[in-house]
C-alpha positions in Angstrom: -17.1 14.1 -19.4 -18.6 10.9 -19.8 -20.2 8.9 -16.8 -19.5 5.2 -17.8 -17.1 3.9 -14.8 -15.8 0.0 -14.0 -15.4 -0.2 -10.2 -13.3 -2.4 -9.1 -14.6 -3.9 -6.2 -12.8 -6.0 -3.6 -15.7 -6.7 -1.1 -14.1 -4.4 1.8 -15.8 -1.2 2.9 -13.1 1.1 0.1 -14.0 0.2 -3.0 -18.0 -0.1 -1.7 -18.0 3.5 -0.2 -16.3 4.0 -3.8 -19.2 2.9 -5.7 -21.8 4.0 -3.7 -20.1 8.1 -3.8 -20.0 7.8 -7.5 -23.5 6.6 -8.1 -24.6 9.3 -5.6 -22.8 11.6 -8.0 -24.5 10.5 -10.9 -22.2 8.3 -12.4 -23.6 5.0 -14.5 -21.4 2.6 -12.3 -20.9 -0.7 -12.7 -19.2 -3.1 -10.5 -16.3 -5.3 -11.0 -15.1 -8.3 -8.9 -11.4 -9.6 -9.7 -11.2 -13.1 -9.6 -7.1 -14.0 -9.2 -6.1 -16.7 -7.6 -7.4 -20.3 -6.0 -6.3 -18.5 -2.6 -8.9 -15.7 -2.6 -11.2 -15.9 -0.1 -14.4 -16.6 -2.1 -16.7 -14.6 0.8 -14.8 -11.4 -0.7 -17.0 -11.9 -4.4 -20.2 -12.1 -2.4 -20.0 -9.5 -0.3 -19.2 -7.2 -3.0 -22.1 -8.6 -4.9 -24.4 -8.0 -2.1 -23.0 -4.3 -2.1 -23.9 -3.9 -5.6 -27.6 -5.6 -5.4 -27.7 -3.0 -2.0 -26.5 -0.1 -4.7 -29.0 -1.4 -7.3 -25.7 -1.8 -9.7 -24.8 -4.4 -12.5 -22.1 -6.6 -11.3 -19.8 -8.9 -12.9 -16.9 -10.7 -12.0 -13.9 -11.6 -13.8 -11.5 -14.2 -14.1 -7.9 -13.6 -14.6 -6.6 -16.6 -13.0 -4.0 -16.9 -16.2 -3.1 -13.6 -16.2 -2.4 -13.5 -12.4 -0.4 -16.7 -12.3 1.8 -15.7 -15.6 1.8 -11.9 -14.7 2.0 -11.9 -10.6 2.9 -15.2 -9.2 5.7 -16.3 -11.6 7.3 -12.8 -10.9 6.8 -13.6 -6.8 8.3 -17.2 -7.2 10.7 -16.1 -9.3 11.8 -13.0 -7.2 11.8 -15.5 -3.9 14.5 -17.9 -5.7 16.9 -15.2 -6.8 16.9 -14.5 -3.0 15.5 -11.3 -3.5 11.8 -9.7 -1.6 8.8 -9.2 -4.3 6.8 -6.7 -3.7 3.2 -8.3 -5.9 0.7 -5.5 -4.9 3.1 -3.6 -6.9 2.8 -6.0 -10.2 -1.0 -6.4 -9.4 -1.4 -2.7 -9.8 0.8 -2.1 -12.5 -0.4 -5.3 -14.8 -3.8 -6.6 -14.1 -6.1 -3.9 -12.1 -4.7 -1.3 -14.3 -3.3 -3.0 -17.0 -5.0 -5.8 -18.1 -8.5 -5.0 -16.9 -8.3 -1.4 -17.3 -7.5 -2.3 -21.3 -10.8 -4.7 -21.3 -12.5 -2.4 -19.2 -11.9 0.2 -22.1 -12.7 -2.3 -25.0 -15.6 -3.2 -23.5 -17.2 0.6 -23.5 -16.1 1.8 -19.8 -14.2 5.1 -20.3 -12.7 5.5 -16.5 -12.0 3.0 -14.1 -12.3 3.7 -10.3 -10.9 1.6 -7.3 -10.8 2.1 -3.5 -7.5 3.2 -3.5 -6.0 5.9 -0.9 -4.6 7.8 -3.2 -5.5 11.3 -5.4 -5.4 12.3 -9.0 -4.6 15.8 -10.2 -5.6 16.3 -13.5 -5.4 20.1 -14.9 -4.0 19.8 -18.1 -1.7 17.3 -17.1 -1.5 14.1 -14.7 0.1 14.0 -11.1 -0.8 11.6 -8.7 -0.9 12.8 -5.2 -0.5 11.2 -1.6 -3.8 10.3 0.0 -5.3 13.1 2.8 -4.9 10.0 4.9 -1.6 9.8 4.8 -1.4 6.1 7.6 -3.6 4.9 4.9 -1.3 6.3 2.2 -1.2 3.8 -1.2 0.9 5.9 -3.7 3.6 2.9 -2.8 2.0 0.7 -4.6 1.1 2.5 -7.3 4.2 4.0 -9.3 4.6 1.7 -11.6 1.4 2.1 -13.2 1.5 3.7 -16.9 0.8 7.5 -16.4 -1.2 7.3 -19.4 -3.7 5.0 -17.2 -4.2 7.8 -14.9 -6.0 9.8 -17.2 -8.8 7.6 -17.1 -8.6 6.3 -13.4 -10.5 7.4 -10.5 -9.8 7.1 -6.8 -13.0 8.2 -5.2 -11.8 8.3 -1.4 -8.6 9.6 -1.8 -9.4 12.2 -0.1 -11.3 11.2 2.9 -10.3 9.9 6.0 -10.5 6.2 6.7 -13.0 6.8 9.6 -15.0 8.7 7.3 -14.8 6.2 4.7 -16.6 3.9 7.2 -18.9 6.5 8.7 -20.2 6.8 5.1 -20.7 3.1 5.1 -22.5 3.0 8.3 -25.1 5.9 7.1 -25.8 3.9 4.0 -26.0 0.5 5.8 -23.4 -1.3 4.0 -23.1 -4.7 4.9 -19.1 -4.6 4.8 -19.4 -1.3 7.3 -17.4 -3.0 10.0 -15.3 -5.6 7.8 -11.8 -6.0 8.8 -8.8 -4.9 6.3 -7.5 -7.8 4.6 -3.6 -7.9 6.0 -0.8 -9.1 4.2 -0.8 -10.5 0.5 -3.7 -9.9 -0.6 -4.3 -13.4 -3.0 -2.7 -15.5 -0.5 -6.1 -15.0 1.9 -5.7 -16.9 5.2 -3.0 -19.3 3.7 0.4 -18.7 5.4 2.8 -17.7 2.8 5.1 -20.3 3.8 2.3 -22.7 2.9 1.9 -20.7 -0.2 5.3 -21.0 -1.5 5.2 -24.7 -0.8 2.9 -25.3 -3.7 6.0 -24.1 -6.0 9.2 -24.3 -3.8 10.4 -27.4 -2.4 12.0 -27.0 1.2 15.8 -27.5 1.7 17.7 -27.7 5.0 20.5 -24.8 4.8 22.7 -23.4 7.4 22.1 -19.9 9.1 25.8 -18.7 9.7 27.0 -15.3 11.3 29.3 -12.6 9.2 32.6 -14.6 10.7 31.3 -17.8 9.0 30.3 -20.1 12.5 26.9 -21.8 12.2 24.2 -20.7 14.6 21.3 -22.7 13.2 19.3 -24.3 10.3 16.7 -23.1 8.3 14.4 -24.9 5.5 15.2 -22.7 2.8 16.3 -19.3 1.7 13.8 -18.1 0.4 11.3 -17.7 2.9 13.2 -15.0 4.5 13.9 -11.8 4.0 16.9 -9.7 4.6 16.4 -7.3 7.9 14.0 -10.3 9.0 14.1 -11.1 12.5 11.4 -13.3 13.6 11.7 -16.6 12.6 15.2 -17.5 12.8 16.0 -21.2 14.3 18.9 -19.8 16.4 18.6 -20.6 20.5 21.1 -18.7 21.9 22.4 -15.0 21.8 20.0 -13.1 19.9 18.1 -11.3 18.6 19.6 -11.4 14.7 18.8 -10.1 11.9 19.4 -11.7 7.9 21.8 -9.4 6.6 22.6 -11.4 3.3 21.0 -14.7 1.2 23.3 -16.7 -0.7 20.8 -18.5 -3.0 23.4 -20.6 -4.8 24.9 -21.9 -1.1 21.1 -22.2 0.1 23.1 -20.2 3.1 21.3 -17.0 5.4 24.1 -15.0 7.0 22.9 -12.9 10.1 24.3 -10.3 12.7 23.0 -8.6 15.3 21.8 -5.3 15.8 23.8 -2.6 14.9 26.4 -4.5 12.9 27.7 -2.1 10.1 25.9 -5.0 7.3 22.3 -3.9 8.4 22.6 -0.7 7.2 23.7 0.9 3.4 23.8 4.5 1.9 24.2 3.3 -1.4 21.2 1.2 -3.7 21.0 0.4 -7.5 17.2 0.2 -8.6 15.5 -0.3 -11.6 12.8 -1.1 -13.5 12.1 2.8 -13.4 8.9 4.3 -14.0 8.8 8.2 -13.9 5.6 10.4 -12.8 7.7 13.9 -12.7 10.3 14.1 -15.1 11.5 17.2 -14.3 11.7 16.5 -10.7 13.9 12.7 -11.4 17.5 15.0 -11.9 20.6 13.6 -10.8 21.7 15.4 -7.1 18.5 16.3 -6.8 17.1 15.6 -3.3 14.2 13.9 -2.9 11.7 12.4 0.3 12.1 8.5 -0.3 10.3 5.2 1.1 11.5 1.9 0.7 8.9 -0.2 3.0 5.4 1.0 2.8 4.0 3.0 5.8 7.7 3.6 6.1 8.8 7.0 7.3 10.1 9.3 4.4 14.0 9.2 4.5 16.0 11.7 2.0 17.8 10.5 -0.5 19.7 11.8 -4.3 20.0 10.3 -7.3 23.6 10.1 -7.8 23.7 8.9 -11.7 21.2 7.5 -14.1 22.0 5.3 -16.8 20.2 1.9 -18.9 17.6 2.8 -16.8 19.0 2.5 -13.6 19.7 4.5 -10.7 22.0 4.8 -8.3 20.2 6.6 -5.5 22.1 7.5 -2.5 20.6 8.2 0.9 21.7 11.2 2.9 21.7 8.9 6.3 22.2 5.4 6.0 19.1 3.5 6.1 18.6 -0.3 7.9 17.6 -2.9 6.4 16.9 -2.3 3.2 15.6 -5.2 1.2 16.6 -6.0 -2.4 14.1 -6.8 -4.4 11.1 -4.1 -2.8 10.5 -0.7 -4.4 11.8 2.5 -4.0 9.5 5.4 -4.3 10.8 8.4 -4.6 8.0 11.8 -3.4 8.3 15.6 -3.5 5.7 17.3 -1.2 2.9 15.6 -1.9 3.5 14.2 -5.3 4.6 11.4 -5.9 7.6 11.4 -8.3 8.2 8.0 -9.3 9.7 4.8 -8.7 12.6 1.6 -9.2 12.7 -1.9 -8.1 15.6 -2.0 -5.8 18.3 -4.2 -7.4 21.1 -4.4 -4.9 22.9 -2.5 -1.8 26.3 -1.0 -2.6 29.2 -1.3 -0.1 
């Protein structure tokens, strides 16, 4: 086996106590710094630079500014004016951590590349990728539409540790990111709002937020900044709480109800964009442990027909608030199985 690994590292405490087990292991580790986006928060790049001096490692970062913005963001802004919810992690994973830099990463002589990622790798004779031992820190969510190819050659040193334990590790070694807080939310955005953030492509227009019988409870400055199950942040004074149960891009409209009403919940989703880890497991009526929010609880569900690669997936219970537009990842046990971008509810 050979003992030339890219680490991808972020600047938090994961992807450090990544580096520094591998190393400790032997490995000729080098680390990598992702440079995305005008929004990342630049102290990220020099903390994980000062890890690396700290390790005694070569580090380097690169810029994929281009790729992000073409690959990622287009895909975001896009998703957000169809009226639908992006999921970008998801397209981060699958097209520039470990797709475009994991193909440069192997041109350039690196054969594995290793990231701080809760997740585990199974590799005896053939690939499965396997929740994380800690399963609140659980990433397989965001990591199904990566190429199962990819996995040969990926590592996920802390996959199976605990996060405490991740940062005991870092406290022994004297890490300087030991005690740094998890970055929240989108992870390019930094400490810009993503309101603000969607300013810079989408311009603001007044709409009406109307109830399922059509009377107007409020205004709103644009569609797509909400998503549907979303209850915070609605302009309506009196009578709540709602909830957005549908967008109607084309009427710059947000139609909301309240809780319980029959339009929060569905039993019945199309999703595509399908990307298969198991294939013997991905059988129409077979049933299946599903999540369509991550950190979600696991709800059943069966694949009810397959077909242009899409599926029709049918949930034993119905589920609430379900948002078009996220993924669907679909487990067995521990594995994970595969996954679909959700396309639409079905009456």
């Amino acid at each position: 086996m050979s003992k030339k690994v890219a680490v991808l590292m972020s600047g938090g405490v994961d992807s450090s106590v990544s580096a520094l087990l591998l190393k400790g292991k032997g490995w000729d580790v080098t680390g990598i710094h992702l440079h995305c986006s005008a929004f990342c928060n630049p102290t990220d790049a020099h903390d994980a630079r000062q890890v690396a001096q700290k390790l005694n490692i070569p580090f380097y970062v690169f810029d994929l500014t281009d790729e992000f913005e073409e690959k990622v963001i287009n895909y975001m802004i896009k998703t957000y004016q169809q009226g639908l919810t992006p999921n970008p992690d998801v397209y981060c994973n699958q097209f520039i951590k470990f797709g475009i830099f994991f193909d440069k990463a192997m041109e350039l002589g690196f054969e594995w590349v290793a990231s701080g990622h809760y997740a585990q790798i199974e590799n005896n004779n053939e690939i499965h990728i396997l929740k994380a031992r800690d399963e609140e820190k659980d990433q397989t969510y965001f990591l199904w539409s990566v190429s199962k190819e990819n996995f040969k050659k990926i590592i996920f040193p802390i996959g199976n540790l605990l996060k405490t334990q991740v940062r005991e590790i870092a406290r022994q070694h004297h890490l300087s990111v030991a005690e740094k807080k998890e970055s929240m939310g989108i992870c390019f955005v930094g400490k810009v709002k993503l309101r603000e953030f969607l300013n810079q492509y989408l311009t603001p227009k007044e709409g009406k937020i109307i109830d399922t019988e059509g009377k107007i409870l409020g205004t709103h400055p644009g569609y797509f900044y909400f998503t549907e199950g979303q209850r915070h942040g609605l302009n309506i004074k009196n009578g709540g709480p709602y909830y957005v149960v549908k967008k109607i891009p084309e009427e710059n409209l947000i139609v909301v109800a309240k809780d319980g009403h029959p339009l929060l919940f569905t039993q019945k989703i199309e999703i595509t964009e399908i990307n298969i880890m198991e294939n013997e497991l991905m059988t129409e009526d077979k049933i299946l442990d599903t999540r369509f929010r991550h950190r979600q609880p696991l709800v059943k569900a069966k694949i009810a027909s397959q077909s242009d690669n899409r599926l029709l997936v049918e949930f034993l219970e119905p589920q609430k608030m379900v948002a078009p537009g996220q993924s669907l990842v679909f487990y067995f046990r521990n594995y994970l199985v595969g996954g679909g971008i959700i396309l639409k509810r079905l009456e």
